[in-house]
Residue frames as qw, qx, qy, qz and C-alpha x, y, z in Angstrom:
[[0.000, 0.892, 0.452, 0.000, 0.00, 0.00, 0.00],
 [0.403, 0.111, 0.059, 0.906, 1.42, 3.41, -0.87],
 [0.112, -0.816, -0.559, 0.096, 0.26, 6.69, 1.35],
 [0.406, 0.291, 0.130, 0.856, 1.17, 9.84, -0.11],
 [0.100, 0.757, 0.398, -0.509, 0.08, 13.24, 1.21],
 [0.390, 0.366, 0.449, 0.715, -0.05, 15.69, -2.59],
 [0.199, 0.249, 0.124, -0.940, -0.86, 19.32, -3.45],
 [0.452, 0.650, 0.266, -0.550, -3.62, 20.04, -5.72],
 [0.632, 0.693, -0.150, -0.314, -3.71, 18.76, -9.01],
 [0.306, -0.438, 0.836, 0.122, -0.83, 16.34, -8.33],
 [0.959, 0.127, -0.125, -0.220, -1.37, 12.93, -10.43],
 [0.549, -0.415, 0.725, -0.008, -0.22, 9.96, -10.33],
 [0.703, 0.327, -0.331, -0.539, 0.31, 7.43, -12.89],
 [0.674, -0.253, 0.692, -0.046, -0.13, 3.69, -12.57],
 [0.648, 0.400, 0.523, 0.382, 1.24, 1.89, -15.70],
 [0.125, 0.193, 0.497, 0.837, 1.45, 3.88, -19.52],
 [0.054, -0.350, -0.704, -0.615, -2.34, 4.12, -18.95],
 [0.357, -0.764, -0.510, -0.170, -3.99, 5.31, -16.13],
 [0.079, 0.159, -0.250, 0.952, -3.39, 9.11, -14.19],
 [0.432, -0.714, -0.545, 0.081, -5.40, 10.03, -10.97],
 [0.363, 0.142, -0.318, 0.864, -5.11, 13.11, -10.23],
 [0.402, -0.511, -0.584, 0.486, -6.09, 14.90, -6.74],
 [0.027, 0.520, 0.134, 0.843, -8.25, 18.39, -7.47],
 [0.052, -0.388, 0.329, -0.860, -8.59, 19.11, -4.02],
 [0.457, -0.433, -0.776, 0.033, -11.17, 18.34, -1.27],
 [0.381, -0.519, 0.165, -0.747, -12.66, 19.98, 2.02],
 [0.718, -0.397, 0.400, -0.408, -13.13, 18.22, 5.63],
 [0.594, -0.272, 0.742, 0.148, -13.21, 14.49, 4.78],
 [0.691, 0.664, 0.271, 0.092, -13.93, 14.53, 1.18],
 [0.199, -0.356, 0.586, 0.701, -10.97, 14.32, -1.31],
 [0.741, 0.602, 0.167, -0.247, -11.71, 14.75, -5.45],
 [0.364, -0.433, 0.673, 0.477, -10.30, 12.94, -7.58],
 [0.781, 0.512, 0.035, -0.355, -10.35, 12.26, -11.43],
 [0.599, -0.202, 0.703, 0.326, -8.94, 8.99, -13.34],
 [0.695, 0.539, -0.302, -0.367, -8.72, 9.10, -16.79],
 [0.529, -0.133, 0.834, 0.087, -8.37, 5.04, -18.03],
 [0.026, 0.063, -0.857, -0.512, -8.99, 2.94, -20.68],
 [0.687, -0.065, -0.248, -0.680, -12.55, 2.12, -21.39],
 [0.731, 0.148, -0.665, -0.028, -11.55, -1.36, -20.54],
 [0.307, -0.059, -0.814, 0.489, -10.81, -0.90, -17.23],
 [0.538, -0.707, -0.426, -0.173, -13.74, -1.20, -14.76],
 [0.093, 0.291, -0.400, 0.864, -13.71, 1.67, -11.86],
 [0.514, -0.573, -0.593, -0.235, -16.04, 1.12, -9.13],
 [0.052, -0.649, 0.393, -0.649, -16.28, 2.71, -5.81],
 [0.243, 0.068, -0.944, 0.214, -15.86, 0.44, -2.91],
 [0.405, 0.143, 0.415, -0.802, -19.18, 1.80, -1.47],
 [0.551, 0.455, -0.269, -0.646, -20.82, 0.13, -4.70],
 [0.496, 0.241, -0.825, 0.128, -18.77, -2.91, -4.64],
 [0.121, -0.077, 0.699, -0.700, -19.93, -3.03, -0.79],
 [0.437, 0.200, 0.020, -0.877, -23.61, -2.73, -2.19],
 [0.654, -0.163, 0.186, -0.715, -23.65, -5.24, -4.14],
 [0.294, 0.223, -0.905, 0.213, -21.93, -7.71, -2.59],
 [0.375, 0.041, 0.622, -0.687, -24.71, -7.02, 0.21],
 [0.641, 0.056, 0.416, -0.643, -27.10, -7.73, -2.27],
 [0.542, 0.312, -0.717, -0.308, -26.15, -10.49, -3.82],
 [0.089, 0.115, -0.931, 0.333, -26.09, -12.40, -0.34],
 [0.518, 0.234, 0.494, -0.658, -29.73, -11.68, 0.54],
 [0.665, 0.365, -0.453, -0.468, -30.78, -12.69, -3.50],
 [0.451, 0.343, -0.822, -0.057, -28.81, -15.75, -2.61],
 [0.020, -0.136, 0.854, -0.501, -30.18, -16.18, 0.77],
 [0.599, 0.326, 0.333, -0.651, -33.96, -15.55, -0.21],
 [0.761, 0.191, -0.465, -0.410, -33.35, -18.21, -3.40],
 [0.299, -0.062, -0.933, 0.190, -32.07, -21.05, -0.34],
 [0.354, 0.102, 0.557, -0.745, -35.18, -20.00, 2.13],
 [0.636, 0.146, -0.309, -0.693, -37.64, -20.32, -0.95],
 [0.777, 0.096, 0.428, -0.453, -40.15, -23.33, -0.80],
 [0.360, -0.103, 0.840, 0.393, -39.36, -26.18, -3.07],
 [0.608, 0.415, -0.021, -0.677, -41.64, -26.28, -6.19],
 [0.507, 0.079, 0.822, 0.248, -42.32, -30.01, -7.65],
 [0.445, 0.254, -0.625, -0.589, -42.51, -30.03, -11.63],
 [0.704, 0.179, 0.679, -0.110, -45.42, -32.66, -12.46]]
């Protein structure tokens, strides 16, 4: 893990292809913009958190369900 403190507008670049750079923030909110490939998938972990949550309930309300017999 790499923790950096940056000014404004710093970037970073990970690989040839992706730059994050850090346009500033207030209290606990930082902004930031990546510019990537189309190809790569960006998610926020809040999202990822989401819906991991609801996959488990989907998964848990299709084992609770009631068998159903096919005649």
């Amino acid at each position: 893990m790499l923790m950096l403190t940056v000014p404004k507008e710093e970037y970073l670049m990970i690989g040839k292809d992706i730059k994050i750079t850090f346009l500033g923030g207030n209290n606990n909110q930082l902004r930031v913009m990546i510019d990537a490939p189309k190809e790569i998938n960006i998610a926020r972990g809040r999202a990822i958190q989401k819906r991991a949550v609801k996959r488990r309930e989907a998964a848990k309300n299709r084992a609770e369900a009631p068998a159903v017999e096919l005649s």
